[in-house]
N, C-alpha and C positions, 0 to 999 in steps of 0.2 A: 896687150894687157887684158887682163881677162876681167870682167865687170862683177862684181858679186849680185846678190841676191839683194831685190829691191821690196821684196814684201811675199806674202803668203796669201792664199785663200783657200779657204776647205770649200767643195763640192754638197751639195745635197744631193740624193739621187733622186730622180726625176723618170717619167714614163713616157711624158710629153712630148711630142718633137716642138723646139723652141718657134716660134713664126716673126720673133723680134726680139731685139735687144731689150724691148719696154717689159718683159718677164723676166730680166738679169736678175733681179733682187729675188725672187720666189727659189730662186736658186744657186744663187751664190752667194755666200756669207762672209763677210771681213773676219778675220779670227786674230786674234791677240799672238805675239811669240810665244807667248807660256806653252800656246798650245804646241804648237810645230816643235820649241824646244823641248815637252815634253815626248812627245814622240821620239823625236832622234834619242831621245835617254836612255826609250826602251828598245832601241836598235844593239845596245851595248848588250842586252840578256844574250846568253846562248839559246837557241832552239833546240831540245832535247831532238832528234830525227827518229824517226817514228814509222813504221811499215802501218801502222794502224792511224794513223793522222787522216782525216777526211779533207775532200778539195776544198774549196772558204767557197762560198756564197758572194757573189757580188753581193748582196746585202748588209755582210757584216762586217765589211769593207768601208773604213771612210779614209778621201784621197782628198792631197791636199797640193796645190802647184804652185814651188818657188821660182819667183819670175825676178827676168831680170840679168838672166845668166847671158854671157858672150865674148864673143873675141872683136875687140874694141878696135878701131885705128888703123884698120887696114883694110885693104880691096883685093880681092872677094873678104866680105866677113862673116864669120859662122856664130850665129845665133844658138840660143836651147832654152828649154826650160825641164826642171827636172821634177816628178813627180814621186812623192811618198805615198805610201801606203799603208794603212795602220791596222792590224786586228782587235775590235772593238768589241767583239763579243768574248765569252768566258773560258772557250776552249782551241786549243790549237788548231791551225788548217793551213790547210798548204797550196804556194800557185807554180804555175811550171808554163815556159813559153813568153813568148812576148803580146802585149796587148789585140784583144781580138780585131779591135777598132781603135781607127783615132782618123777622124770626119773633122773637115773647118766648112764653117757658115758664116754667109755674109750678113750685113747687120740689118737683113730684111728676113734671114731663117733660108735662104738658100743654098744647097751643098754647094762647096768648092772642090773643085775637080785636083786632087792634088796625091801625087804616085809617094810608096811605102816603100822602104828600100831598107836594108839591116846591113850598113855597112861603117867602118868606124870615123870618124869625124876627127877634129884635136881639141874637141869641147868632152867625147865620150868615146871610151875604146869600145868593142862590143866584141865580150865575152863569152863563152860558149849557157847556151841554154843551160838552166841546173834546177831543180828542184828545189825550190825557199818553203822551208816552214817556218810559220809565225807563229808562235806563243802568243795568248793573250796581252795586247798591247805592242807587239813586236811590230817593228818597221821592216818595209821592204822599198825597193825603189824599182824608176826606170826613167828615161828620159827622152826627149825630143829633141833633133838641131836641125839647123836649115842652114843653107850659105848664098848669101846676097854676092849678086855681082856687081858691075858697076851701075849705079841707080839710071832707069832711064829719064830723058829731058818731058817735060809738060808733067799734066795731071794725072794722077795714078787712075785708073780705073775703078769704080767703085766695083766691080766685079772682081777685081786682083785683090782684094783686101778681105781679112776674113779674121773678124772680129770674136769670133767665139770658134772655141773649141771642143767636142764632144769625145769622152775616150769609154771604152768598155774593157774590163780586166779578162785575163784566163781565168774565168771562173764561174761556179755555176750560175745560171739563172741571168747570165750576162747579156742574153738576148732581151730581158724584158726590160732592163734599166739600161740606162749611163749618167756621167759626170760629167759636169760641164762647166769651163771655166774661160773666163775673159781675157783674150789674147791679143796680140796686133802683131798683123805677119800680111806681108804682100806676098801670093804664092805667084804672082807672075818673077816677081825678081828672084825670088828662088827657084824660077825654073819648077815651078808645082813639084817639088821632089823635098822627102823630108825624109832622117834618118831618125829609126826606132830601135832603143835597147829592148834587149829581154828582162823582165824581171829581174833583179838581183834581191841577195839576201844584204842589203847593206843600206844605210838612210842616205847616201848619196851613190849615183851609178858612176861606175868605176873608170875613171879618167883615162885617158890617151895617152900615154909616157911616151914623150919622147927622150932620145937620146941625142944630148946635148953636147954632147963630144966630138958627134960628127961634124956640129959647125968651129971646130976647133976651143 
């Protein structure tokens, strides 16, 4: 059974590299549904496509991470969280590719060592690259999964656990900023390997189908 969506946060963006969890608040914001549900509303506009549309600015970008997402009740189980992306400024732009970064840190601000890999999961299929223009206020998405093996016995390592998240978009100026938002992921039991979509043009990334017929 697949777990739905346990709450929302929007991102600040920030230049800082974090040194603690005690700066979470300077940077992450609790946000009402209004807002995420207004977004997904404006995922329904069509994007007019446009040879003249410039790239988006990480800047005028705000990303927001619904958590919560996973495959419940079984061993191995495959976790995710799925990220929106909103254009917030007044004129279209457009992203292409898959995130330039996506870094976990431990809850003292140290990287965790954890391998990128673009392959399709049964929380998120992964769709060929495409070029998304956003309209102002248009939603895009992408998302993350990991898959737990079976938990090992004693105390987790404070070093396997990696409390915060830091991502950067295909988009300009992405090297001076990122997003960062509050996670819980042990990269030891995930085997440090996490799978990353591409941008899509759609307010949730595009699901896994299986075909249910083969098991009769």
């Amino acid at each position: 059974m697949v777990s739905r969506h346990q709450g929302s946060s929007v991102a600040i963006v920030t230049t800082r590299r974090r040194l603690g969890l005690s700066v979470l608040a300077l940077i992450v914001v609790a946000t009402t549904s209004a807002i995420v549900t207004w977004s997904v509303t404006k995922a329904s506009r069509k994007s007019q496509l446009s040879s003249s549309v410039a790239e988006c600015i990480q800047g005028q970008l705000q990303v927001a991470i619904e958590q919560g997402g996973g495959l419940a009740g079984t061993v191995p189980s495959t976790h995710g969280y799925t990220f929106l992306i909103v254009n917030i400024a007044r004129k279209p732009c457009e992203l292409h590719g898959y995130p330039t970064q996506i870094a976990f840190f431990t809850a003292d601000g140290a990287p965790v060592k954890v391998s990128i890999s673009h392959e399709p999961t049964v929380l998120y299929a992964q769709p060929k690259v495409e070029r998304v223009v956003l309209s102002p206020g248009g939603v895009a998405s992408f998302g993350i999964s990991y898959t737990y093996g079976i938990a090992p016995s004693g105390k987790e390592p404070t070093t396997c656990l990696a409390p915060l998240i830091g991502i950067r978009l295909p988009a300009l100026l992405s090297r001076m900023m990122s997003y960062e938002f509050p996670v819980r992921m042990d990269v030891c039991e995930a085997g440090r390997r996490v799978e990353v979509t591409p941008v899509e043009g759609r307010s949730t990334p595009q699901p896994l189908i299986i075909d249910t017929s083969l098991y009769g």
